[in-house]
C-alpha positions in Angstrom: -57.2 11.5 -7.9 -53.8 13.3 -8.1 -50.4 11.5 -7.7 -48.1 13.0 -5.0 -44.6 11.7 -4.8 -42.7 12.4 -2.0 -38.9 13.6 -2.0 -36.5 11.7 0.7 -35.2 14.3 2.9 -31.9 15.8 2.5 -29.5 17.6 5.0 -29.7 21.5 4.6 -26.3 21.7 3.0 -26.9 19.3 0.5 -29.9 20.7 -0.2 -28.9 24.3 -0.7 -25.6 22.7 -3.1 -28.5 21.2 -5.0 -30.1 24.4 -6.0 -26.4 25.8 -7.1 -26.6 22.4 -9.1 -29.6 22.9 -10.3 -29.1 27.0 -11.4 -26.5 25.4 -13.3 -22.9 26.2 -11.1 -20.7 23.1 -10.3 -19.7 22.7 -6.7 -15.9 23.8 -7.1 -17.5 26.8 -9.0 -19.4 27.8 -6.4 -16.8 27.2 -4.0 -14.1 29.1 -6.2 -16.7 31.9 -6.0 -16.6 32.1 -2.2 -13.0 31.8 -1.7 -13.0 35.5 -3.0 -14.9 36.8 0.0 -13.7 36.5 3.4 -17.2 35.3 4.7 -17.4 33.1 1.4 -14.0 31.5 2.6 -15.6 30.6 6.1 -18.6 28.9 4.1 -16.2 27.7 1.4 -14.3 26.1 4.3 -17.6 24.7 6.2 -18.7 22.7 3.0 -15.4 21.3 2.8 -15.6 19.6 5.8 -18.8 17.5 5.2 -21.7 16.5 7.4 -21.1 17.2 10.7 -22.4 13.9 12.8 -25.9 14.3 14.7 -25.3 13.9 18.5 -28.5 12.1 19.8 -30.0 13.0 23.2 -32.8 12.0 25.4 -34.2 15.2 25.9 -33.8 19.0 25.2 -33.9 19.7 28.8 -32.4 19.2 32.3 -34.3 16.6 34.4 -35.9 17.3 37.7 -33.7 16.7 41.2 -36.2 15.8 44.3 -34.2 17.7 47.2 -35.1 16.9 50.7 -36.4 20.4 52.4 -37.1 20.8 56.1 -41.1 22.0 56.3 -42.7 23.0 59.4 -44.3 20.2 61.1 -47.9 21.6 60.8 -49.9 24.0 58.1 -49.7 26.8 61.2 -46.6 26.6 61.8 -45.8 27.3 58.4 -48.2 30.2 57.4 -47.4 31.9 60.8 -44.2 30.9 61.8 -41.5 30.7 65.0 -41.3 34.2 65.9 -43.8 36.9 65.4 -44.0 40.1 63.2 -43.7 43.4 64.3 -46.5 45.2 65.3 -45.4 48.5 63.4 -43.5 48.9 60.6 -41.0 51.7 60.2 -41.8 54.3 57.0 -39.2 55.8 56.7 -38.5 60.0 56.0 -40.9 61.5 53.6 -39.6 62.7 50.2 -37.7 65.6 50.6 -38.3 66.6 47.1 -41.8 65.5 45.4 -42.3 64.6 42.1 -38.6 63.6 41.3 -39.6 61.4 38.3 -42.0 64.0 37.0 -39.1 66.7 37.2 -37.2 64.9 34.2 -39.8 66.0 31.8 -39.1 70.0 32.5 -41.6 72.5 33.0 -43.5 72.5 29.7 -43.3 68.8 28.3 -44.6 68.7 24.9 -48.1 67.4 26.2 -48.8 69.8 28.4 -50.8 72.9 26.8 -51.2 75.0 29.8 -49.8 78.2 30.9 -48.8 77.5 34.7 -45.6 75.2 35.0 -46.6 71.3 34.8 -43.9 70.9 37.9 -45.7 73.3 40.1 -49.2 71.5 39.5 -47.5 67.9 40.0 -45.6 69.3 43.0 -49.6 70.8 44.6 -50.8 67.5 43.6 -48.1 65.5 45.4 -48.7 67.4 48.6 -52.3 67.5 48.3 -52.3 63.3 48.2 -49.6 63.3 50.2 -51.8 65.4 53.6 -55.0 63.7 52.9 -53.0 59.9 53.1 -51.3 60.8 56.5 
């Protein structure tokens, strides 16, 4: 059976000063070397400071309010509700212009290999669904 021995756990910054260490450059080495770089001076100056203290919560993430909320007093009064729909909906004006997204590709996209324009076929097509829908 093989032996296993288990390392205690460090904090990342000691542990990345320990490979310097290890590699063989001396913390004020290593932070003389950093000093010379403006990002090196921002590091230099977070590893002076020291371990910053771990700020213990109970949880990652907000806890649920219960609100109150006003429901209808029975299941059909809320699925069809106080007043009634309307009977006929509005559509609107037709497009004036059809195919508008299709125009931004031009006449002869690169995927279209035919000789006719691609906005002139779109455009027949458009009116073609268009009639039979109405």
């Amino acid at each position: 059976m093989r032996k296993v021995t288990l390392l205690k756990p460090v904090s990342a910054s000691t542990c990345i000063l320990k490979l310097f260490e290890l590699r063989g450059i001396s913390r004020s080495k290593l932070q003389e070397e950093l000093a010379k770089s403006t990002l090196g001076k921002a590091l230099s100056a977070s590893l002076a400071e020291g371990e910053l203290s771990i700020d213990a919560r109970e949880s990652y993430y907000t806890k649920p309010r219960k609100i109150a909320i006003n429901l209808p007093a029975t299941p059909r009064d809320f699925w069809q509700g106080k007043k009634r729909l309307p009977q006929t909906v509005d559509l609107g004006e037709m497009a004036t212009i059809p195919a508008v997204v299709v125009k931004k590709g031009g006449d002869f996209p690169a995927f279209w290999t035919q000789d006719q324009s691609f906005l002139g076929v779109m455009e027949e097509l458009y009116d073609r669904v268009r009639k039979k829908n109405t």
